[in-house]
C-alpha positions as a LaTeX table, in Angstrom:
\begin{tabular}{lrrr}
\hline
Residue & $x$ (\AA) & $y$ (\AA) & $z$ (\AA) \\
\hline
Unk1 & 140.63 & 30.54 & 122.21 \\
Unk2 & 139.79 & 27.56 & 119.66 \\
Unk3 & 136.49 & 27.34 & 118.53 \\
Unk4 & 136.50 & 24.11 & 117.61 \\
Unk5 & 134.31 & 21.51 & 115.08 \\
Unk6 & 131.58 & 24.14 & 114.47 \\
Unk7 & 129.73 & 24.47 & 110.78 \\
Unk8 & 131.27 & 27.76 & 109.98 \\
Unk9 & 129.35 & 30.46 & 107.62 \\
Unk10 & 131.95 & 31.30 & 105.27 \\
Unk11 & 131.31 & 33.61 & 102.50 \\
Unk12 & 130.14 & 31.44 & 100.00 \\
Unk13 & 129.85 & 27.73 & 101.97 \\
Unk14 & 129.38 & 26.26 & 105.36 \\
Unk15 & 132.50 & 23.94 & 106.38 \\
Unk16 & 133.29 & 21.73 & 109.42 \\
Unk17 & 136.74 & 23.60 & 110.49 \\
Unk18 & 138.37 & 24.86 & 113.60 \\
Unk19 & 139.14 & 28.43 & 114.29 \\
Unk20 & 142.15 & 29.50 & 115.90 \\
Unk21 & 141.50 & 33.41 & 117.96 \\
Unk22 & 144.44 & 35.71 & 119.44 \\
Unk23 & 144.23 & 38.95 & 120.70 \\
Unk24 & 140.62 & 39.25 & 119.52 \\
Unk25 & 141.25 & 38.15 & 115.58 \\
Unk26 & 140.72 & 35.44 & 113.89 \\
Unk27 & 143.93 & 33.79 & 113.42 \\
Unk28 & 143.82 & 30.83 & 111.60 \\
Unk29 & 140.56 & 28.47 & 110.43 \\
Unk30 & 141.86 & 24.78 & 109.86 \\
Unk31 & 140.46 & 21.51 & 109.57 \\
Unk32 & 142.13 & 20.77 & 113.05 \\
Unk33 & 143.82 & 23.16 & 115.53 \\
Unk34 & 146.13 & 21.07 & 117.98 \\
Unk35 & 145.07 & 22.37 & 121.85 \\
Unk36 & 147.42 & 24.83 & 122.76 \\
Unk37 & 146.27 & 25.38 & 126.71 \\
Unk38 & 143.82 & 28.18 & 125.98 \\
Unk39 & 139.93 & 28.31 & 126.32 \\
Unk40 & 138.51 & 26.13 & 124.11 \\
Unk41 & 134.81 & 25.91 & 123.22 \\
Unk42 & 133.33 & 23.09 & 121.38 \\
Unk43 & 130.98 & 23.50 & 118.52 \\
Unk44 & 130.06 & 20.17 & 117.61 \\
Unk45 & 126.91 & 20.06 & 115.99 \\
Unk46 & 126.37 & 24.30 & 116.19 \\
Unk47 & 126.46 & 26.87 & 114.03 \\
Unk48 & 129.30 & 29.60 & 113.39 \\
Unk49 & 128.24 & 32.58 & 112.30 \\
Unk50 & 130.13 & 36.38 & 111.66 \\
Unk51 & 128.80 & 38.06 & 114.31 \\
Unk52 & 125.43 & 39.56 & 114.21 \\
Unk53 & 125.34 & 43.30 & 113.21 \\
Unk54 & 121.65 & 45.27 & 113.73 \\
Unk55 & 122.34 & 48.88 & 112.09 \\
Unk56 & 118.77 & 50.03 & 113.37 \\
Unk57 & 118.01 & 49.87 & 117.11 \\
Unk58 & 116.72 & 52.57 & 119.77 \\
Unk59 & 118.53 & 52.17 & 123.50 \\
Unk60 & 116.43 & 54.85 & 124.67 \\
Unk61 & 119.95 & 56.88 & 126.37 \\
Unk62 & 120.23 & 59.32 & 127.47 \\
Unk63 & 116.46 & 60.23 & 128.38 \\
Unk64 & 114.19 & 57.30 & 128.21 \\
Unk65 & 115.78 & 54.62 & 130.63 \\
Unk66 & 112.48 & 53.57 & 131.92 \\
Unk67 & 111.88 & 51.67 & 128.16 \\
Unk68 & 115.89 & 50.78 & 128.13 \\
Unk69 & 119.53 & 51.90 & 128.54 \\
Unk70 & 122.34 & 51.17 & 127.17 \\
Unk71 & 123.37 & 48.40 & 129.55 \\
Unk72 & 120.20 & 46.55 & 129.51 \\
Unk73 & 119.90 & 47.52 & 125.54 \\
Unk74 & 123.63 & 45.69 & 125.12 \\
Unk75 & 122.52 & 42.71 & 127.59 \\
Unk76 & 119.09 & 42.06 & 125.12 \\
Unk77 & 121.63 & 42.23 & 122.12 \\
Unk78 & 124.29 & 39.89 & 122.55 \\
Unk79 & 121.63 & 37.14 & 123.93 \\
Unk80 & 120.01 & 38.35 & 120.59 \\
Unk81 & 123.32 & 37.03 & 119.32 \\
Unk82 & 124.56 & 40.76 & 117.88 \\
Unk83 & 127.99 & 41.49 & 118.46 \\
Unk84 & 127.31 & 45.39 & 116.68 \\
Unk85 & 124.76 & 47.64 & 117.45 \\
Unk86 & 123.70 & 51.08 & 115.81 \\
Unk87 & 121.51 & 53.20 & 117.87 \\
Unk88 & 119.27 & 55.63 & 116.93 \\
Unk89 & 119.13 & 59.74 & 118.30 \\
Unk90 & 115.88 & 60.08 & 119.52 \\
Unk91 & 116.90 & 60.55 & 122.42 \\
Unk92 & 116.91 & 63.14 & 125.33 \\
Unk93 & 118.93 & 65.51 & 124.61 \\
Unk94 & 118.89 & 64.02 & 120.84 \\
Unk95 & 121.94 & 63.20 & 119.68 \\
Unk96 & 122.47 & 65.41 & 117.52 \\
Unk97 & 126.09 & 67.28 & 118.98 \\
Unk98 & 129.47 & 65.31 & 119.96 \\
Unk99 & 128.59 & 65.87 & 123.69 \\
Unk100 & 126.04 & 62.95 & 123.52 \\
Unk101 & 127.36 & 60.86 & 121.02 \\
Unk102 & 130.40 & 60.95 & 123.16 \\
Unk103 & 128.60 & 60.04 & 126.31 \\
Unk104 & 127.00 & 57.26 & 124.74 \\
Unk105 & 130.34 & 56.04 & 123.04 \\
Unk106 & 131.49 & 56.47 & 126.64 \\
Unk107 & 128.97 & 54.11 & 128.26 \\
Unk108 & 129.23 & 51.57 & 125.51 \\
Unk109 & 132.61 & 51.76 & 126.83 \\
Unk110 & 131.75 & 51.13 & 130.95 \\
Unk111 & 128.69 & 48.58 & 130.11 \\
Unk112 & 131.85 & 46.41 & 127.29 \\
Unk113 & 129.16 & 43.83 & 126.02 \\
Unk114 & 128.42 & 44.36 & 122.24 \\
Unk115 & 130.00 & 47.19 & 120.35 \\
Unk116 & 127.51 & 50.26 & 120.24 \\
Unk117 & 127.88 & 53.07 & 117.30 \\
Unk118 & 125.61 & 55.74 & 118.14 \\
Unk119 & 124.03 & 57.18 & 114.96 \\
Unk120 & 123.64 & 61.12 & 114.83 \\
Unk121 & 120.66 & 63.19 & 113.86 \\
Unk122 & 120.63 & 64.84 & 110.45 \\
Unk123 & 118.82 & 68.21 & 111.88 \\
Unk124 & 118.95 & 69.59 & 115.36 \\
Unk125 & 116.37 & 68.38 & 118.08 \\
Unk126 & 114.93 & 66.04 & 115.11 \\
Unk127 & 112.49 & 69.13 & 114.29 \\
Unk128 & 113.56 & 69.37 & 110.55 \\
Unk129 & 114.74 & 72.91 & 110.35 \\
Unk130 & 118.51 & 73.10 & 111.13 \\
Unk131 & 121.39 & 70.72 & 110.47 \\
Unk132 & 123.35 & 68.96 & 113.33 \\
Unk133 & 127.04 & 69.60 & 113.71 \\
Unk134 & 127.59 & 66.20 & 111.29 \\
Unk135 & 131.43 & 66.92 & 111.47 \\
Unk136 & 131.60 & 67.06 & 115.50 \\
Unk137 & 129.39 & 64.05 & 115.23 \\
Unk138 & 131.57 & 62.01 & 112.95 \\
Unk139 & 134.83 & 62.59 & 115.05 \\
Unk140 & 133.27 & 61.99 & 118.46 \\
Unk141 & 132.45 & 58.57 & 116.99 \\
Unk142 & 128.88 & 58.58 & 115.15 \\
Unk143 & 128.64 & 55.67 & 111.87 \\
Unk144 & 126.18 & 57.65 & 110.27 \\
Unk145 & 123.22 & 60.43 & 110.13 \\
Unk146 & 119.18 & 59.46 & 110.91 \\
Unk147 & 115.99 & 61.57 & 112.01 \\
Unk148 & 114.56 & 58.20 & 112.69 \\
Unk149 & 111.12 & 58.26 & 113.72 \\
Unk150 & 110.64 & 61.55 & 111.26 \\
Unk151 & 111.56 & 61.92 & 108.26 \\
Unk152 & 113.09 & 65.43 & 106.96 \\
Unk153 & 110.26 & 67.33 & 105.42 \\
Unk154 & 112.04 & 70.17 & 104.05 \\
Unk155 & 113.23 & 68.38 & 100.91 \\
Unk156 & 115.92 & 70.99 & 99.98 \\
Unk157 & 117.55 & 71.05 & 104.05 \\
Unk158 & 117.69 & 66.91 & 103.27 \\
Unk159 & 119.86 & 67.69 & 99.84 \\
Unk160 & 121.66 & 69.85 & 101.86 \\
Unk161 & 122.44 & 66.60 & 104.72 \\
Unk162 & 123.19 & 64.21 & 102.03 \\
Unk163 & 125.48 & 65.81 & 99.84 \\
Unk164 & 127.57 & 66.99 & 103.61 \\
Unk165 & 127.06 & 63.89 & 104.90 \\
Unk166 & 128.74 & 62.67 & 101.73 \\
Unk167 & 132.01 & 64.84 & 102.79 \\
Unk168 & 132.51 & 63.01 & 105.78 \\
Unk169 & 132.15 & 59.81 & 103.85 \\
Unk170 & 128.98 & 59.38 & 105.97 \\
Unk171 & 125.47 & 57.45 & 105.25 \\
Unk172 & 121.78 & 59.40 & 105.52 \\
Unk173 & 119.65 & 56.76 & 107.28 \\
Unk174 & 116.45 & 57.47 & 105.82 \\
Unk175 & 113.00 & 57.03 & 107.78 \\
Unk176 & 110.35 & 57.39 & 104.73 \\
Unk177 & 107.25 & 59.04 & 105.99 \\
Unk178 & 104.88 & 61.43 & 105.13 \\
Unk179 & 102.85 & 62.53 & 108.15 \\
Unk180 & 100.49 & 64.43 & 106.08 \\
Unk181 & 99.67 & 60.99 & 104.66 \\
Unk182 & 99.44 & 59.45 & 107.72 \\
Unk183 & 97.41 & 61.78 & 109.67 \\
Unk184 & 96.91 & 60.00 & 112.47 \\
Unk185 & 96.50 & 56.88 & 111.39 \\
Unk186 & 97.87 & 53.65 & 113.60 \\
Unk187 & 97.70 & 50.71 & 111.01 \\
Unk188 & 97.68 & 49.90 & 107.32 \\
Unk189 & 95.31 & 51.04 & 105.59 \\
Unk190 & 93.14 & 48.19 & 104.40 \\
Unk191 & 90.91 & 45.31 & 105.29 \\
Unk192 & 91.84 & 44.54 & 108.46 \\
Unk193 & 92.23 & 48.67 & 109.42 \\
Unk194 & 88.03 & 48.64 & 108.64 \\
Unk195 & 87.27 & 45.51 & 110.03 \\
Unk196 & 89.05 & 46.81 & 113.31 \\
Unk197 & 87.97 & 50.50 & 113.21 \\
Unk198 & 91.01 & 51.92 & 113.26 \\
Unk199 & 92.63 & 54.61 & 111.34 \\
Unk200 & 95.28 & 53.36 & 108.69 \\
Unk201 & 97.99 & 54.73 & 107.33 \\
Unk202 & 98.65 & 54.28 & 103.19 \\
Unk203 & 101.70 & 52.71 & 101.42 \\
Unk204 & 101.76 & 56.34 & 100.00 \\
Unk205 & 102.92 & 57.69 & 103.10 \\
Unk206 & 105.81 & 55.64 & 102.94 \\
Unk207 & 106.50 & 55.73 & 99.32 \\
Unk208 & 106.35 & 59.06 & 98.45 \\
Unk209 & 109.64 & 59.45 & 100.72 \\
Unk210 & 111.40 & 56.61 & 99.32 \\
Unk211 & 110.58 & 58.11 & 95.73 \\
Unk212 & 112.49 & 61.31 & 97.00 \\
Unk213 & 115.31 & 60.14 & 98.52 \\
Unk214 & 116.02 & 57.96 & 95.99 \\
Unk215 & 115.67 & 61.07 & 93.70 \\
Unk216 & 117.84 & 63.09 & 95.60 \\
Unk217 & 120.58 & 60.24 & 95.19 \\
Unk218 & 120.41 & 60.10 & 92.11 \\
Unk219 & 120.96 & 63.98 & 91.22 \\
Unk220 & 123.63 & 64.03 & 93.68 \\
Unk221 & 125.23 & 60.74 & 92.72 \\
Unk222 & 125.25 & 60.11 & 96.28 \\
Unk223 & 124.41 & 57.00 & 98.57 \\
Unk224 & 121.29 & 56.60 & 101.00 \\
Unk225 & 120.03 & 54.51 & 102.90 \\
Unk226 & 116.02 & 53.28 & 103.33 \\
Unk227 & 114.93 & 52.57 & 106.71 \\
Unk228 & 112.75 & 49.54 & 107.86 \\
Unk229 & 111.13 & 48.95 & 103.97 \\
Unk230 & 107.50 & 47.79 & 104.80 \\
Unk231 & 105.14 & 48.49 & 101.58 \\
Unk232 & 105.45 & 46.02 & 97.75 \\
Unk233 & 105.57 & 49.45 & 95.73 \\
Unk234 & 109.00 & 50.33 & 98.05 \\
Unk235 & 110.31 & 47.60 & 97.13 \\
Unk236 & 109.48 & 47.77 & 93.60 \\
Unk237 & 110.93 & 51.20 & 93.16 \\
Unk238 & 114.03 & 50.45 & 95.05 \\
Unk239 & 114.73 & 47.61 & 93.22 \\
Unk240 & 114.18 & 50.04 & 89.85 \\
Unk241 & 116.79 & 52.29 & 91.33 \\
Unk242 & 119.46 & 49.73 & 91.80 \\
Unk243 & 118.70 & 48.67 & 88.37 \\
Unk244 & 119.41 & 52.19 & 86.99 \\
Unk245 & 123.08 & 52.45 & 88.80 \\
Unk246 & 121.39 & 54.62 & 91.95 \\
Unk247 & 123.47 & 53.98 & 95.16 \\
Unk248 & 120.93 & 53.07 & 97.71 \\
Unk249 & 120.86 & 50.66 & 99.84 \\
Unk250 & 117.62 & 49.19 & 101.88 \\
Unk251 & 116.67 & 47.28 & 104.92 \\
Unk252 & 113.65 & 45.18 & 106.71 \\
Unk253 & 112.49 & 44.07 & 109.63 \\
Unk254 & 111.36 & 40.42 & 110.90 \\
Unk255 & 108.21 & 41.82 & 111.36 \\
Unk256 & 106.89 & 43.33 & 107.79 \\
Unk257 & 108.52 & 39.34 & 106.24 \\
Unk258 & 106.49 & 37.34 & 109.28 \\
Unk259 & 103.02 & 39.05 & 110.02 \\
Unk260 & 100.54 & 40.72 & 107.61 \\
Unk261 & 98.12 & 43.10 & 109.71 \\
Unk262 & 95.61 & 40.12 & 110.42 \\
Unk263 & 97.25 & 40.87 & 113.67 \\
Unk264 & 96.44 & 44.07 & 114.50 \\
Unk265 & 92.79 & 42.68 & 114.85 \\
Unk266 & 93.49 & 41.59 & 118.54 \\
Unk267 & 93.39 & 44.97 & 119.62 \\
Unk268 & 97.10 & 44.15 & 121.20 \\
Unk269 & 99.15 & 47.54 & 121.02 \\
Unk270 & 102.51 & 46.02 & 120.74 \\
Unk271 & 101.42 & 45.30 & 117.15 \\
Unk272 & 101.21 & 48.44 & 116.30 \\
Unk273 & 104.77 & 49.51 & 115.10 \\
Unk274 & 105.57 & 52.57 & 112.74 \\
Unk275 & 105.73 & 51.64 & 109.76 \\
Unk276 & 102.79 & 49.74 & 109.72 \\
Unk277 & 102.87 & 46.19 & 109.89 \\
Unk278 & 100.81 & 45.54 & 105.97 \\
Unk279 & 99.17 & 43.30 & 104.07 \\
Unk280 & 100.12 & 39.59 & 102.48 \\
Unk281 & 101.54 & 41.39 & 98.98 \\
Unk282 & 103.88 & 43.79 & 100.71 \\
Unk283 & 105.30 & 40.56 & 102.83 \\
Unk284 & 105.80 & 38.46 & 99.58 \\
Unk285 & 107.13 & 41.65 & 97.77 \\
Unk286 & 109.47 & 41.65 & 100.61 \\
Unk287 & 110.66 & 38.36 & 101.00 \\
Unk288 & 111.12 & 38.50 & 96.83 \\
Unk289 & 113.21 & 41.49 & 97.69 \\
Unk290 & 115.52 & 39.17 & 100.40 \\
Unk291 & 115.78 & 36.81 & 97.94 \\
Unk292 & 116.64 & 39.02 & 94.60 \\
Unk293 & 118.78 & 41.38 & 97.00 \\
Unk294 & 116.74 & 44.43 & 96.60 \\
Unk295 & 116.79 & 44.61 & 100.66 \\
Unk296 & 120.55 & 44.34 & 101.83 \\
Unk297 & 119.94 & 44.01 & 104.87 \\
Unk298 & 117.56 & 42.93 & 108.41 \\
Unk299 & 117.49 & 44.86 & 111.47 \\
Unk300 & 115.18 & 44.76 & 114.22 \\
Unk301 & 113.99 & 48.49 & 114.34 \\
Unk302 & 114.28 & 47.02 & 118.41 \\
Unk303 & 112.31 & 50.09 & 119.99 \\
Unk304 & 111.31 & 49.19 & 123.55 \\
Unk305 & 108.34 & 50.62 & 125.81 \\
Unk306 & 107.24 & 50.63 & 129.43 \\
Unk307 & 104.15 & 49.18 & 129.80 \\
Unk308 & 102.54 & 52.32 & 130.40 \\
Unk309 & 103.27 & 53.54 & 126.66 \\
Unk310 & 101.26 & 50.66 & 125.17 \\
Unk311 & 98.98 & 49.55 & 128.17 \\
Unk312 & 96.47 & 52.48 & 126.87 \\
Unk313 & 93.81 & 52.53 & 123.80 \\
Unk314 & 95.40 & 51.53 & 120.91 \\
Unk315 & 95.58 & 54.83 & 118.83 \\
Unk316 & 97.62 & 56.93 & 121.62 \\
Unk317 & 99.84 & 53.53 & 121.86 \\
Unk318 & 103.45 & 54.38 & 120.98 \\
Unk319 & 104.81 & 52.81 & 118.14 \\
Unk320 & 107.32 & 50.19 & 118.41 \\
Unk321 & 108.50 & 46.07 & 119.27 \\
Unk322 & 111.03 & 45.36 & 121.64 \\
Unk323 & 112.86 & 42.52 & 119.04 \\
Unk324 & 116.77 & 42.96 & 119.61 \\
Unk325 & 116.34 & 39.06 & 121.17 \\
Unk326 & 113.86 & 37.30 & 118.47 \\
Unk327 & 115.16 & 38.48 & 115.55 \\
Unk328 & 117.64 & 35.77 & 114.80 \\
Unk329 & 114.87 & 32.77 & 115.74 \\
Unk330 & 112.57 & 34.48 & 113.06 \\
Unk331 & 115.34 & 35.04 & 110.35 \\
Unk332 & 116.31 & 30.96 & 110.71 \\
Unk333 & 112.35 & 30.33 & 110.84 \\
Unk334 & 110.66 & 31.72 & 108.20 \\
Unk335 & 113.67 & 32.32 & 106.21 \\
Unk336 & 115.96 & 29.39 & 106.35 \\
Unk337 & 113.94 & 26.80 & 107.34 \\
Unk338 & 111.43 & 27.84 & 104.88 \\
Unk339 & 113.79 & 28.06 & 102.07 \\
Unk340 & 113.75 & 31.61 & 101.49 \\
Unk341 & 117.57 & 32.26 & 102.29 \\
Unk342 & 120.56 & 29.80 & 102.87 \\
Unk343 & 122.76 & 30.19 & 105.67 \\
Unk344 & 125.38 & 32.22 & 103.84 \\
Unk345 & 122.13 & 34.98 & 102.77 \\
Unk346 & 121.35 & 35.28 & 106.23 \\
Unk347 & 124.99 & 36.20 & 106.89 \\
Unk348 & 125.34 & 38.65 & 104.68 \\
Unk349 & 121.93 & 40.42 & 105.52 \\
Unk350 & 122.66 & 40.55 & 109.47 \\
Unk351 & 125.90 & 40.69 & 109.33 \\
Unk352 & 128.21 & 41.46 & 106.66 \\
Unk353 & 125.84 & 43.94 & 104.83 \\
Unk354 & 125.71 & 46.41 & 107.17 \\
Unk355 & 129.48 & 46.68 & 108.22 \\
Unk356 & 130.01 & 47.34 & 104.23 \\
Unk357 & 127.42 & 49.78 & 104.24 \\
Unk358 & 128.37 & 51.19 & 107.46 \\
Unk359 & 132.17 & 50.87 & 106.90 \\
Unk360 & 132.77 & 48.31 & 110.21 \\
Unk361 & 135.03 & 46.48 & 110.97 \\
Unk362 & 133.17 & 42.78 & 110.86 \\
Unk363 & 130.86 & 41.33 & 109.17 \\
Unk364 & 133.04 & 38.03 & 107.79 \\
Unk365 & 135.15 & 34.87 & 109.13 \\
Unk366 & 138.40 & 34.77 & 107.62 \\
Unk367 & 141.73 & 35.20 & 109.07 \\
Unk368 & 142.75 & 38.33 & 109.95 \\
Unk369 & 139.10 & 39.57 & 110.78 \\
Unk370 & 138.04 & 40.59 & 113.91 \\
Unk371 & 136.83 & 37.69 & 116.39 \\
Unk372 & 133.49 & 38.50 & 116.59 \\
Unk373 & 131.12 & 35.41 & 116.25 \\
Unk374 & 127.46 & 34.15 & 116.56 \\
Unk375 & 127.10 & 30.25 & 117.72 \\
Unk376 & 123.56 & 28.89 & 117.34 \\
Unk377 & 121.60 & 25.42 & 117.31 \\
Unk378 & 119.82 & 25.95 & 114.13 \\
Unk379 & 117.36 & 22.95 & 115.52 \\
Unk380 & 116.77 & 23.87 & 118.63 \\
Unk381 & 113.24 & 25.18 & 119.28 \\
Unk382 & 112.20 & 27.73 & 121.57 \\
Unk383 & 109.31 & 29.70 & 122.44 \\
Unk384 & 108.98 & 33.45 & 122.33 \\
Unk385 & 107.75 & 34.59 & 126.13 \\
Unk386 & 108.73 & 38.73 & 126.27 \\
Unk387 & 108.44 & 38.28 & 130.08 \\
Unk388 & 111.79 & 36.78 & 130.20 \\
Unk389 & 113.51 & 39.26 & 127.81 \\
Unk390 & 116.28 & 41.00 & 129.59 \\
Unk391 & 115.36 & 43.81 & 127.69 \\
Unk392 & 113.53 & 46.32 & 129.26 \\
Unk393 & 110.83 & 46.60 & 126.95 \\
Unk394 & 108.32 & 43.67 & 127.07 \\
Unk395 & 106.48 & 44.90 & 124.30 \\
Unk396 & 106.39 & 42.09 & 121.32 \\
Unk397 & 103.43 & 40.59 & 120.34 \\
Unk398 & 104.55 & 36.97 & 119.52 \\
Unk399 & 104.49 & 35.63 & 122.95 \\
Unk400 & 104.12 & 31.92 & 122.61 \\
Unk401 & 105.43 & 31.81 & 118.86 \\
Unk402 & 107.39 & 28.47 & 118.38 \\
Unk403 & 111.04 & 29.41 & 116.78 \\
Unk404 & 114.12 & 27.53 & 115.40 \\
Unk405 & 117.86 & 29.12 & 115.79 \\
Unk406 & 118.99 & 28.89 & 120.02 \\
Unk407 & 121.75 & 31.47 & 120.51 \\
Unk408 & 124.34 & 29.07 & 122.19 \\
Unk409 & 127.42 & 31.98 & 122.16 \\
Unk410 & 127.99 & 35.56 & 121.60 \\
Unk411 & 131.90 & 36.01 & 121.34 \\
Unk412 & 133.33 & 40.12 & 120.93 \\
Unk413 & 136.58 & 40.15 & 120.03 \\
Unk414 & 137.57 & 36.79 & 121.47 \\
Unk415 & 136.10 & 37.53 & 124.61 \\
Unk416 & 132.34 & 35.53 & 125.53 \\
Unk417 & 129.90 & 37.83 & 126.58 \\
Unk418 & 126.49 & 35.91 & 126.28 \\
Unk419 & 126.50 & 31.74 & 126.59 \\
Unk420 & 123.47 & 29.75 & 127.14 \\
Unk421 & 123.90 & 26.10 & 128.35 \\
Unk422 & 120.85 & 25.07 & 127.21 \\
Unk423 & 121.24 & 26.27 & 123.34 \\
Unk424 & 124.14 & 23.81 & 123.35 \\
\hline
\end{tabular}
């Protein structure tokens, strides 16, 4: 294959060149290729980027296939442009034993879209009281350990998982959240919370987690990792730890750097998404942190519903947006075009961030590297409409939301697996 005359994201700059693939790596980038009889795809006038890696997503298998599977969870993420997914345990069963992160490595396998890495749970049936078999895990195939969608509340059995994990050469994916500080609540706590009458949750409840496990890092002189960053003080503290030599690492979402909780006042459930959605200082705080590097890296947190989980009163709503297939249109949006990011920031934080931090293979054009690529039309416009995600899970909020950045190709390992006419 010869993707040819595309603006390639490099490391540093964006070039004009041609890029010769074999055998699904990258094997040469020139200012010309001469044809050589294979596929060729021309990239006049698109984007090249390393292809798109979300290290926080739910695919609902085994368990939950009425909100997704792994097929249809693979299908939303390569026309999302990801060529890498990590998905979360809550599960059922939870993947917390090689049995299920085998079957899921298995079906990855059958569906061969993007490239799924299950993620294992830190303690047995998420309920914070036992360890998982993390060795068992690692060998069957898991990238790293998460009780996402609880934290560990038993701060001594979370030492325990980080300095084992650490063994294994293996990353604690850290959801940050108190429930005794949440207690029920749906929203942030603020304006917008009393205006609605609706219980809100405080930055507290988030922060007093983050303060721990960045403690706990720090005493063991081991890595973590903070989950879906939402609140300004997170931020702050996280970029304090970096500061002081503490290995941890930090993502966001699209969400908490778009929205402030104005939005919750519709009364529309698929705004309500755990952690909360906050206010106009947290979403500077967190776009500063993009900027400055204190967040390494965007996911999507893509956690899809049936209707019937959100199609209720808003406080027994589940938590969650279905975002595997906005997330790059918001990132060129309200990042790029906006001047928050360049091109080669945006690269790093959805793609080449999380396969260091996650030890992937990816992540990077350059020859040798695996041929796994994102082609966009940076000025195309589209409009969000969830009905025609091929997701299961219809539930995002910003239906009719106007967006730059048109997925045009999703290439795996030299092979296409998503291309959209139209984006070119």
């Amino acid at each position: 294959m010869i993707i040819r005359g595309g603006n390639v994201v490099l490391k540093n700059t964006v070039e004009k060149k041609d890029i010769l693939v074999e055998n699904g790596k990258i094997l040469k980038i020139a200012d010309y290729i001469p044809a050589n009889g294979g596929e060729e795809i021309n990239a006049e006038g698109l984007h090249v980027f390393p292809g798109l890696i979300d290290m926080h997503v739910h695919l609902r298998e085994p368990g939950f296939e009425k909100k997704e599977d792994i097929e249809s969870g693979a299908r939303a993420a390569v026309k999302g442009g990801f060529t890498q997914v990590c998905c979360m345990p809550n599960t059922n069963p939870v993947a917390d034993n090689k049995v299920v992160v085998t079957y899921i490595k298995t079906r990855a396998k059958e569906v061969n879209l993007c490239k799924i890495h299950p993620v294992g749970a830190i303690t047995k049936g998420l309920k914070g009281e036992e360890m998982a078999g993390i060795a068992s895990m690692k060998k069957a195939g898991a990238v790293a350990i998460s009780d996402d969608g609880v934290a560990v509340k038993n701060a001594r059995l979370m030492r325990l998982a980080m300095e084992y994990a650490k063994g294994f050469d293996m990353l604690c994916l850290c959801h940050c959240e108190d429930k005794d500080l949440v207690d029920g609540g749906s929203v942030h706590e603020g304006l917008s919370a009393t205006i609605a009458g609706i219980r809100g949750i405080p930055r507290s409840a988030e922060d007093v987690i983050i303060a721990r496990e960045i403690s706990l890092a720090e005493t063991l002189n081991c890595p973590v990792h903070i989950c879906h960053v939402s609140t300004y003080s997170g931020v702050r503290m996280i970029r304090d730890a970096k500061r002081a030599g503490i290995k941890v690492t930090a993502e966001t979402c699209p969400h908490y750097y778009s929205f402030t909780d104005e939005i919750i006042k519709t009364y529309d459930t698929n705004t309500k998404v755990n952690p909360p959605i906050r206010e106009e200082v947290d979403k500077q705080a967190i776009l500063e942190g993009l900027k400055d590097g204190t967040i390494d890296c965007i996911v999507t947190d893509h956690a899809p519903h049936h209707i019937d989980d959100k199609n209720v009163e808003y406080d027994v709503a589940a938590f969650g947006i279905s975002g595997i297939e906005t997330s790059f249109g918001f990132a060129i949006t309200n990042l790029y075009k906006a001047g928050v990011l360049t091109l080669n920031e945006i690269a790093d934080k959805m793609s080449a961030a999380p396969a260091r931090i996650l030890g992937l293979d990816g992540g990077e054009i350059a020859e040798g590297k695996v041929a796994d690529f994102t082609i966009a039309n940076l000025d195309e416009k589209w409009v969000v409409d969830p009905e025609k995600f091929v997701s299961k899970g219809k539930n995002n909020p910003f239906g009719g939301t106007e967006l730059y950045g048109a997925i045009a190709y999703t290439i795996v390992d030299g092979e296409v697996k998503y291309f959209d006419k139209e984006g070119c």
